[in-house]
C-alpha angles and dihedrals in degrees: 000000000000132000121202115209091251079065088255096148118194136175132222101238104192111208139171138208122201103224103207099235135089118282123263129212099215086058084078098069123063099211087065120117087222089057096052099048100054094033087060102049088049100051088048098051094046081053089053108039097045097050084072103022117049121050109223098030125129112230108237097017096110117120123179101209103188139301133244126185132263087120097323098312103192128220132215158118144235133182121239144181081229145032083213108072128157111226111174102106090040098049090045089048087045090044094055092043095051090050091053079053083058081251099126120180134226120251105270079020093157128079135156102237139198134171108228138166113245090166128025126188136044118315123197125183130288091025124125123259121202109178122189120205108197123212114223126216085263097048114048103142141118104303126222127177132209124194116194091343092305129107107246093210087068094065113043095159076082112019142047130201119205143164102031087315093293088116129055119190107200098203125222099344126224133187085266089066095073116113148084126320126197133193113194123192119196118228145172099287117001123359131265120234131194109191138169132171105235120190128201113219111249104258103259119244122222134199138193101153122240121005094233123057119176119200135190103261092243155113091283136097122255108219112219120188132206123180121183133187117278116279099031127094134221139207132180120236133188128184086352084304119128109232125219097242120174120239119249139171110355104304095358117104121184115218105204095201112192113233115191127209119265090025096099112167148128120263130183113213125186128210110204148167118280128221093016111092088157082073101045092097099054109082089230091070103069133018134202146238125183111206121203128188124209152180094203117111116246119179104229125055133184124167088231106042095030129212119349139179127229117292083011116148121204130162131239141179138272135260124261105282097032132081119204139053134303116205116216128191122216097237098164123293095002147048111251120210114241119154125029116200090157109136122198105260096240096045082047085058101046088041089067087038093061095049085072109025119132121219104256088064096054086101092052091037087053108042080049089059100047097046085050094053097041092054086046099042092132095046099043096043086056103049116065087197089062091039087056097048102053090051088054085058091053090047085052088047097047087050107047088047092072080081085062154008128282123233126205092248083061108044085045092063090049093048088046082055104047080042088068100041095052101045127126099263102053092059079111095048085052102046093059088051081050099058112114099336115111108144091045099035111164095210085056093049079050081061106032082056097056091045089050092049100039090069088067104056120121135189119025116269141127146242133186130189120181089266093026143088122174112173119171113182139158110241130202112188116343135358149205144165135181118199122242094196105128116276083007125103093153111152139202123214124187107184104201143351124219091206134007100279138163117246126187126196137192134212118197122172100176100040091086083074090061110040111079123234097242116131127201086267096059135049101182114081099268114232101199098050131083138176100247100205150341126350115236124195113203115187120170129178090225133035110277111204096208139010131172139215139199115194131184115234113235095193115036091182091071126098133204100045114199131187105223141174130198101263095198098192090058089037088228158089104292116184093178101135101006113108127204116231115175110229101250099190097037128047122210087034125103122200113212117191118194140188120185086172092113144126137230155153105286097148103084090012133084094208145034142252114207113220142125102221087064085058104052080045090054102042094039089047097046092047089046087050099044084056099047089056099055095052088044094054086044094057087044094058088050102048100043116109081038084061107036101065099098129047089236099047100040089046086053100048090041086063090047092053098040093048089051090044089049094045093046103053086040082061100055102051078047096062088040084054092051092046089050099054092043077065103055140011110241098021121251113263093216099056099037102044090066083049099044091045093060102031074056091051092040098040095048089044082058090061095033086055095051092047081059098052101048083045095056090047100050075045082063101040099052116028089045093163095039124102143189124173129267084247102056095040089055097049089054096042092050091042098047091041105047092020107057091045095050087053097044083050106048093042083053096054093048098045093049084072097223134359090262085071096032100060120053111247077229115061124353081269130123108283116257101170100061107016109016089226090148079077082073094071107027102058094054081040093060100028089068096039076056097052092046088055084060099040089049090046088056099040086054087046095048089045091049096042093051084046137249101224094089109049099028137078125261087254092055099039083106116082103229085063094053093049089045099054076042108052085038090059101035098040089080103031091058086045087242089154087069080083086076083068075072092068098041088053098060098026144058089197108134103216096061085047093047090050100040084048088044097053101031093050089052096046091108087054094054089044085053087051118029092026089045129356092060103045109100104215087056088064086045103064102036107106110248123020109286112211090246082060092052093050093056104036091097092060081047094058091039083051088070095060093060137299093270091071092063128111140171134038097300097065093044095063087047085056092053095051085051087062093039095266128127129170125250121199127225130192144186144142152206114274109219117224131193134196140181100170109099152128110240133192142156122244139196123205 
């Protein structure tokens, strides 16, 4: 508190508002335009606002101090009479003034805020964190506390509350544990929040080379070295004695032990970490080497790695300047270099910081990484080690930006830096990173990072390397770009746009030298293909039906030219939906056309099959379906009291109506869902989640409803004299089959951890690729496919066993015939063709997806037919003579005679009642899926 000299105390009372849009880097610095600009409408408005609004505040007296993401959390300060402050009316009048502005907050959006020190010091791995959050006499109230946007009480393999929540023990810390804690304390009007971003040292690694070290048994000195990260320090120590090393390059010390002749002996030495003692019980903290002296003869000797042996391996250290491992072979008389981990030192740093960076530090990370690869251009470009490492930074970073925007500063320094690490001298380099690694292929992580990132960028603008061309731009109508990258005039046509959309695209005229050959068909590297020009990255807000690219061929010798683009889900070249046009006016130019705009069967699949044939199917066979069950629920209606008057028949016709309800309704989230990702690529996680939720639920209640069905009939097979009630076969049928799938689909929502991880980047469908949440679906969808096989087994036994001779014609008296008519009926009705969702989860074939897509589309159309059209009683009882009545009156009047006389489906049907037996229907369909975000190329096999 503050006192004027008029006696006019005040106090500085620090608060924060969460802004409800993704985080942008230049909001971290201050200089930014961005900054400014936001910075300045909110400190007006606060003023504003306040002035009226607030009683005790002092007019002017509003600072922003900064932001930092979790959403935009904004920073600032006012001054007060009074730490207790009602703000009610003022926020609600901010609030609306901001959102006039086009600022709009997030619900809870208020918070008195202040940046405190629960912990002080130094922390390192593995160690224990209590951390005390302190009420004041303003905040008393009940305490939570949020780490990294998660509550810490749902996880207490990690965490501990005690103390009324006032304490939480973070147990056993890692580097993942960085971030930021907050304690907030609920109060009268907004809470109050104590926060501080705590980071947990990255764990030091120590090396002292191989284990094992042999030395000649004489008057000499054995050299042990020990080299340590940056800004830790080492020290030798044998038999708990500290031993006097010299210092050598940076961290690194070199310890120069005697050894006499005659003495020979094993010794352990450990190199540890000096002025920590704290850490001395954790194993990351030292490392050992035993050294043995000998008097036997080897064959190989280095001063550093000792004595060896023919075909030994031992490990040494790296070079000044480097951090890693080097791997020698013993190839008489030498030691013969085989394997070089070593990583340039300042790559090696900003690879630990990485492992702990937030994301309001990504500007500052990045600029540092560029600067660092640019000053060591020579030694990274000729160590794969280093090459690797710093992919796997860019991975780090691409990841970590899905929490925030991308400006054009940053995404200049990461494209400086992939600039480095593809150009034309490091192919070597490549090719060693290359060497029997396909699933995990670096290059592919490079890619996969550019694509990642790719998906953040804001604002047009444009960058060029001299093997790069970024270009982000807002289109109208149609679109096209050549590149103007050296040797290079590949270009880029989008015919039409269906919306005003950004699209960003991304030249790359090295990147064919990194990327390996192999196709969706092949997961070996293959030797006889090449990629025959330029990479292009395409990303668009929205799905794009066509585009079209003209490469130049690099190498016109070549024959058998293929558009392709990366399919990530199959880690390989995928040319579906790319087309091949010969260039007529320019040799040594291919022109590729492709359309993503395609549909297939996701449901059961996790992955996708690109053709236009699956999509007719799907969208003809949706719309046959949807009308089927219309009709269907319409007769229904019509026919009800007709068809309730008996247990058997009214159970049967509540399952019918229940399975079309369910479909129906299933069919249409799912066109909402199709709708939605012909929109956008990928699709947006605000409108799909509500889709997929409920095309989960529906779709679930379908099965759920057939299991009852089958259920019911084998009730009715088997325990013939047995009886429950229509009540209590009606609770158990509506609370299995709504029940079980509002459970599946609610657990699955909360154990996805977030809808980024619940619905699939591909399609509005349940996600395969991060959280496997499609098993969701397809295990109770199989299980019950399962259980109706079997139903359907025993109902066929039960029919065989009682004879068929009695109740059936001369030409079915023999038993395949009867199990034929059966399993043909019944097939569809149990959902059994739901089995084919086996084939299309372990295979890309067309024509199982093709046949799963043809039956399960159709499913509403066979419930029409087999659940309503063809049971008698249904005709019956529909007022006039439908045509299908009239077909089949003649097989009415020869029932009467006698039920040998009888013919066609319907009979049938009536056959197998008389045996207890009545049909169920089941129904599904394909999901269609677009995309227009994609990494192009042309190849040549």
């Amino acid at each position: 508190m503050q006192c004027t000299l008029m006696y006019t105390c005040f106090t500085a009372v620090r608060m924060s508002m969460t802004i409800n849009q993704p985080f942008d880097t230049s909001l971290t610095d201050s200089n930014s335009d961005n900054y400014k600009d936001l910075s300045g409408k909110i400190k007006k408005s606060i003023d504003t606002s306040y002035s009226k609004q607030l009683n005790g505040y002092i007019p002017g007296s509003t600072e922003v101090s900064g932001f930092r993401p979790g959403s935009v959390i904004a920073d600032y300060a006012i001054s007060a009479t009074s730490n207790n402050l009602d703000f009610t009316a003022a926020n609600t009048a901010l609030s609306e003034s901001l959102k006039a502005q086009g600022i709009i907050l997030a619900a809870d959006a208020f918070a008195q805020s202040e940046q405190t020190d629960f912990t002080t010091g130094n922390l390192y791995p593995l160690q224990k964190l209590d951390l005390n959050c302190i009420q004041t006499d303003f905040a008393k109230g009940p305490i939570k506390w949020i780490v990294n946007n998660k509550d810490p009480a749902l996880d207490n393999t990690r965490y501990t509350l005690s103390n009324n929540n006032s304490i939480l023990t973070v147990k056993n810390t890692s580097e993942s544990d960085s971030g930021r804690y907050s304690c907030i304390i609920q109060t009268d009007t907004v809470p109050y929040i104590k926060w501080q971003n705590i980071i947990i040292n990255q764990r030091p690694t120590i090396f002292v080379g191989d284990e094992y070290h042999v030395s000649p048994c004489k008057d000499s000195t054995v050299q042990l070295r020990c080299s340590v990260d940056a800004g830790y320090n080492v020290e030798w120590v044998l038999n708990g004695a500290v031993q006097t090393s010299v210092p050598a390059s940076g961290s690194d010390i070199i310890l120069n032990h005697p050894t006499k002749s005659g003495d020979c002996k094993e010794e352990t030495f450990t190199c540890r970490l000096k002025d920590l003692p704290q850490l001395l019980a954790y194993s990351y903290s030292w490392s050992r080497v035993t050294v043995k002296t000998s008097t036997e003869n080897y064959e190989c000797s280095n001063e550093e790695l000792g004595l060896g042996k023919t075909n030994d391996e031992k490990k040494g250290i790296c070079g000044s300047g480097f951090k890693g491992t080097i791997t020698y072979r013993c190839e008489p008389p030498v030691w013969t270099k085989v394997q070089d981990n070593c990583i340039v030192d300042v790559i090696f740093k900003l690879k630990n910081t990485a492992e702990t960076l937030l994301v309001d530090d990504i500007p500052e990370f990045m600029a540092n990484l560029s600067s660092a690869t640019s000053q060591n251009n020579v030694n990274i470009t000729q160590s794969p080690a280093t090459v690797q490492a710093i992919v796997d930074i860019l991975f780090k970073i691409a990841n970590l930006s899905q929490d925030t925007v991308i400006n054009k500063p940053v995404m200049e320094s990461f494209l400086k830096t992939v600039n480095i690490i593809v150009s034309g001298n490091v192919s070597d380099t490549w090719k060693q990173l290359s060497k029997g690694n396909t699933t995990e292929n670096t290059s592919i992580r490079l890619l996969d990072a550019i694509e990642k990132i790719s998906d953040r960028l804001k604002d047009e603008f444009s960058i060029n390397e001299t093997s790069i061309q970024l270009n982000r731009t807002t289109i109208k109508n149609s679109f096209s770009i050549t590149s103007t990258l050296p040797n290079s005039t590949t270009e880029v046509v989008i015919p039409q746009v269906p919306n005003v959309t950004t699209v960003t695209i991304i030249i790359f005229t090295t990147l064919d030298n990194v990327l390996p050959t192999r196709d969706t068909n092949n997961d070996s590297r293959k030797s006889d293909a090449l990629i025959n020009g330029d990479v292009v990255v395409v990303k668009v807000n929205q799905t794009i039906n066509n585009i079209s690219f003209a490469f130049d061929i690099t190498n016109q010798s070549l024959g058998n030219p293929q558009c392709v683009f990366w399919n990530f889900s199959l880690d390989g070249w995928d040319s579906t939906g790319c087309e091949v046009k010969p260039s007529v006016n320019e040799t040594g130019k291919i022109t590729c056309e492709c359309d993503h705009t395609t549909s297939f069967s996701i449901l059961m699949s996790p992955f996708s099959i690109d053709n236009k044939a699956l999509a007719y199917i799907t969208y003809i066979g949706v719309a046959i379906s949807m009308a089927s069950l219309v009709i269907c629920l319409i007769i229904e209606t019509i026919v009800w009291k007709s068809v309730r008057r008996n247990d058997t028949s009214y159970m049967r016709h509540v399952t019918i109506v229940n399975i079309a309800v369910s479909l129906l309704i299933a069919n249409i989230c799912f066109i909402i869902g199709a709708a939605i990702t012909d929109q956008e690529q990928p699709p947006s996680v605000g409108r799909c989640s509500p889709a997929v939720f409920f095309m989960h639920f529906f779709y679930l209640a379908l099965f759920f409803w057939m299991l009852i069905s089958a259920l019911f009939l084998f009730y009715r097979t088997v325990m013939v004299l047995s009886q429950m009630s229509r009540v209590r076969m009606m609770a158990i049928a509506f609370i299995i089959s709504y029940g079980a799938p509002l459970l599946i689909a609610v657990i699955t929502v909360a154990s996805t951890a977030g809808p980024q991880k619940y619905i699939s980047q591909r399609a509005c469908w349940l996600n395969w690729d991060e959280s496997k949440a499609l098993l969701a679906f397809v295990i109770p969808a199989l299980t019950i496919v399962a259980i109706n096989l079997v139903v359907l087994i025993v109902v066929l036994y039960k029919m065989l066993r009682r004879g068929v001779g009695a109740t059936t014609q001369p030409d079915e008296k023999h038993a395949l015939v009867v199990i034929f008519r059966c399993v043909a009926i019944l097939t569809p009705i149990f959902g059994l063709t739901w089995g084919f969702g086996i084939g299309t989860m372990v295979s890309r074939d067309l024509g199982v997806h093709v046949v799963f897509t043809i039956l399960n589309s159709l499913q509403g159309f066979f419930i029409l037919v087999f659940g309503t059209l063809l049971d008698n009683k249904v005709r019956e009882s529909l007022p006039g003579k439908l045509s299908l009545q009239k077909l089949s009156s003649s097989n009415t009047k020869s029932t009467s005679a006698g039920p040998s006389s009888t013919s066609g489906l319907g009979t049938l049907f009536q056959r197998i009642r008389q045996r207890n037996v009545y049909n169920v229907s089941a129904a599904n369909l394909s999901s269609p899926v677009t995309s227009s975000n994609d990494s192009y190329a042309i190849m040549n096999t």
